[in-house]
C-alpha positions as CSV (number, residue, x, y, z in Angstrom):
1,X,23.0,-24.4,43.4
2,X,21.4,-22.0,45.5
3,X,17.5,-20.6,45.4
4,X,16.9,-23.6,42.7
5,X,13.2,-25.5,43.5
6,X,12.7,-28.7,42.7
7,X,10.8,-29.2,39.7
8,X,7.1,-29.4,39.3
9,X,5.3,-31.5,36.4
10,X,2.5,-29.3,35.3
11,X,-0.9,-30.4,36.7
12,X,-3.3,-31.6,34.0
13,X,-6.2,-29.7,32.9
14,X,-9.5,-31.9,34.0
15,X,-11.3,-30.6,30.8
16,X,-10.6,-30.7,27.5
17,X,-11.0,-26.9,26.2
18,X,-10.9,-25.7,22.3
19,X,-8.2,-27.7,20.4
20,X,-7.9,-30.0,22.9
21,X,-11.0,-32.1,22.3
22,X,-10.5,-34.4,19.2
23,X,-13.8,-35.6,18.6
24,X,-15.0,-34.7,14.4
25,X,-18.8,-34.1,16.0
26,X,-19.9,-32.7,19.2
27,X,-23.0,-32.3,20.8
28,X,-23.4,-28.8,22.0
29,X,-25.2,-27.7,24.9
30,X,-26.2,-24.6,26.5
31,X,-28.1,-21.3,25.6
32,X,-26.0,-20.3,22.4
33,X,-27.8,-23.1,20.6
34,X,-31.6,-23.6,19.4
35,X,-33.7,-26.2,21.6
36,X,-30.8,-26.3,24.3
37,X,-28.5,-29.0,22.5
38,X,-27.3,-30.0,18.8
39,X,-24.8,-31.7,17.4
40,X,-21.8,-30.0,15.2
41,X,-18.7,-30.2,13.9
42,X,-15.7,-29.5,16.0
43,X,-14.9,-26.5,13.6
44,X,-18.3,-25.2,13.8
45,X,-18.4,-25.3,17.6
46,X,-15.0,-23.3,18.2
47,X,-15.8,-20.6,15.8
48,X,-19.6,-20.4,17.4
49,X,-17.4,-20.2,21.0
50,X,-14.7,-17.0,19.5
51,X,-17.4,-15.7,18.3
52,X,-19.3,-15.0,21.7
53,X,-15.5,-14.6,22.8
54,X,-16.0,-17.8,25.1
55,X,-14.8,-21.2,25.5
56,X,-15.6,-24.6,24.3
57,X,-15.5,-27.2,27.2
58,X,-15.3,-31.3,27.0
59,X,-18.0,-31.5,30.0
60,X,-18.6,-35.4,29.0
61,X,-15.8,-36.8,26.6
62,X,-17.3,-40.6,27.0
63,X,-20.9,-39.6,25.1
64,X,-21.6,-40.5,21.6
65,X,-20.6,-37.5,20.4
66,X,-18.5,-35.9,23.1
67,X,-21.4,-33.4,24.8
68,X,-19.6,-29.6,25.2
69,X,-20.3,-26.2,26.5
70,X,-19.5,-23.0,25.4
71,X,-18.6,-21.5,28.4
72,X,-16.2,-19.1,30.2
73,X,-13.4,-21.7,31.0
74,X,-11.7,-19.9,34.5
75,X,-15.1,-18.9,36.0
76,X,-15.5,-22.8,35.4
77,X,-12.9,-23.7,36.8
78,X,-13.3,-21.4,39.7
79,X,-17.0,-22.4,40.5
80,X,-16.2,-26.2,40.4
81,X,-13.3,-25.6,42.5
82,X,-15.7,-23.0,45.3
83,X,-18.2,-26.4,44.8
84,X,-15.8,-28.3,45.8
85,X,-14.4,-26.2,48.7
86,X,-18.0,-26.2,50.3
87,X,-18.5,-30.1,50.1
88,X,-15.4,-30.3,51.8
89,X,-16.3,-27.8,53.7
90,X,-20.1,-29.4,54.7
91,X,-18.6,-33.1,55.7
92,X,-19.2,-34.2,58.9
93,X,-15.6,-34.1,60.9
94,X,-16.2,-36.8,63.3
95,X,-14.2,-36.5,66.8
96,X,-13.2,-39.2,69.2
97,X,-13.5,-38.8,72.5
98,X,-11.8,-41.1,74.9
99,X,-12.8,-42.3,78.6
100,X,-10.5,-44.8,80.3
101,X,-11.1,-47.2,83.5
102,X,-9.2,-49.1,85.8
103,X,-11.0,-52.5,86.2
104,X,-11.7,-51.6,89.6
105,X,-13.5,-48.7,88.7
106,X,-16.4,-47.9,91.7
107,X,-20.3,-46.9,90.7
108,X,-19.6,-43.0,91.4
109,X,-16.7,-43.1,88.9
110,X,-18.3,-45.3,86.9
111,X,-21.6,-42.8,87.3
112,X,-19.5,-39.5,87.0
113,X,-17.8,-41.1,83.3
114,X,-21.1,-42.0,82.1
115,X,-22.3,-38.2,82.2
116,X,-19.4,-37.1,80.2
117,X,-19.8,-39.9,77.6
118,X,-23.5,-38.9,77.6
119,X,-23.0,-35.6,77.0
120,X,-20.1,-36.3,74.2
121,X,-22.4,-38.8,72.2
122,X,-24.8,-35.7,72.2
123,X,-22.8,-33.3,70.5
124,X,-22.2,-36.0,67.9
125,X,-18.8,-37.2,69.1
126,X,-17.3,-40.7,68.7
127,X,-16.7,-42.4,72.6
128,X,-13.6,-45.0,73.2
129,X,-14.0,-46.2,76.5
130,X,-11.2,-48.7,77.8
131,X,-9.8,-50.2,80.4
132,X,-6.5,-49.8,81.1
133,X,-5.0,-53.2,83.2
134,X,-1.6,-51.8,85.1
135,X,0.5,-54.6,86.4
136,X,-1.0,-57.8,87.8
137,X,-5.0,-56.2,87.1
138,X,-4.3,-57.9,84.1
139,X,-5.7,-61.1,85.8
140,X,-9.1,-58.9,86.0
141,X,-10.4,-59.5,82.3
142,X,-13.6,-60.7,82.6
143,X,-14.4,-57.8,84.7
144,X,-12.9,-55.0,82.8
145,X,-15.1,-56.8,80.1
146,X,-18.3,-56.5,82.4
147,X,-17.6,-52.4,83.2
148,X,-17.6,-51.7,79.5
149,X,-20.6,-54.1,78.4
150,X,-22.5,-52.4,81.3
151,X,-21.4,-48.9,80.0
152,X,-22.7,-49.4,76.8
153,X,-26.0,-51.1,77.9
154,X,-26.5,-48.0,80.0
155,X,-25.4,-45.3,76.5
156,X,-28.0,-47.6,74.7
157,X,-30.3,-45.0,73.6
158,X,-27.6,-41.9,73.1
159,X,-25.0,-44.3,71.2
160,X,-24.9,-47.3,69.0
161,X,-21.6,-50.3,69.3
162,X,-19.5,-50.0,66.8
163,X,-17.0,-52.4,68.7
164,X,-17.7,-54.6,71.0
165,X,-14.3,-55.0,73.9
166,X,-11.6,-56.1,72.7
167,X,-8.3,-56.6,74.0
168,X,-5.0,-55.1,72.9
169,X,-1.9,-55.0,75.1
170,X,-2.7,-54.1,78.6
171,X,-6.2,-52.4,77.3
172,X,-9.7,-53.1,76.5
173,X,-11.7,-51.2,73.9
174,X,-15.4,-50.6,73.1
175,X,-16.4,-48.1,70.3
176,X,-19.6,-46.0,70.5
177,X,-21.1,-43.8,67.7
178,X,-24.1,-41.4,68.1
179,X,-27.3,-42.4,67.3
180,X,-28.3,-40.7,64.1
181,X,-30.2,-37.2,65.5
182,X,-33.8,-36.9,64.0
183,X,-34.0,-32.8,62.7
């Protein structure tokens, strides 16, 4: 049972096309009727689509009648998929930075890891600053807690909370988003 691939169910059509659709009436829209739109019988409508050697196309099967287009069916299907393609394309892809502390972290450190997530939130990046508690710091909560509420007070105006700290395990968390940027 060599070279044999598993097999495939055949992806659905999205769109009803030609005798497909099973609406008696639809309501045809487009340039190869008068006034932009009417309403005909099924029949009708594929015979008007051969004849301009096109297809009839179920763009809204839930309308009272079904609402069609006579239309070239693969550059359809290739210009909804391009349209898709570029809104995938256009969506903000968000990144996560990350800055860790000890909870003994001094002002220059402190000072020197505040630039960074400065210039992060600026280029639109996500910021998780933590602190990371190794062996008995863990006894040093409160002021892990303090280091991060101070480094968001002082990102106020590049970032907004998303999370305020929050322990898990030997870490705390706080999550900063950009501000929205006015263009």
């Amino acid at each position: 049972m060599r070279g044999r691939t598993p097999f495939r169910p055949r992806q659905e059509e999205p769109y009803k096309i030609n005798d497909k659709i099973r609406a008696r009436e639809v309501r045809i829209v487009g340039d190869f009727v008068e006034g932009g739109n009417a309403v005909l019988s099924l029949s009708e409508a594929i015979k008007l689509a051969e004849a301009n050697e096109l297809d009839l196309v179920e763009i809204s099967p839930t309308a009272s009648p079904p609402v069609c287009k006579i239309i070239d069916y693969a550059k359809f299907k290739y210009e909804q998929k391009k349209k898709q393609k570029e809104i995938k394309a256009n969506a903000a892809k968000t990144v996560l930075k990350e800055i860790r502390f000890g909870p003994n972290t001094d002002d220059h450190d402190f000072n020197f890891k505040l630039k960074h997530a400065i210039n992060f939130l600026k280029e639109g990046s996500k910021v998780k600053a933590y602190v990371h508690f190794v062996g008995r710091t863990i006894v040093f909560k409160e002021r892990g807690e303090m280091l991060l509420l101070k480094f968001a007070q002082a990102l106020e105006e590049y970032g907004a909370v998303e999370q305020m700290p929050k322990m898990e395990g030997k870490r705390m968390f706080l999550f900063l988003a950009p501000k929205a940027s006015k263009k």
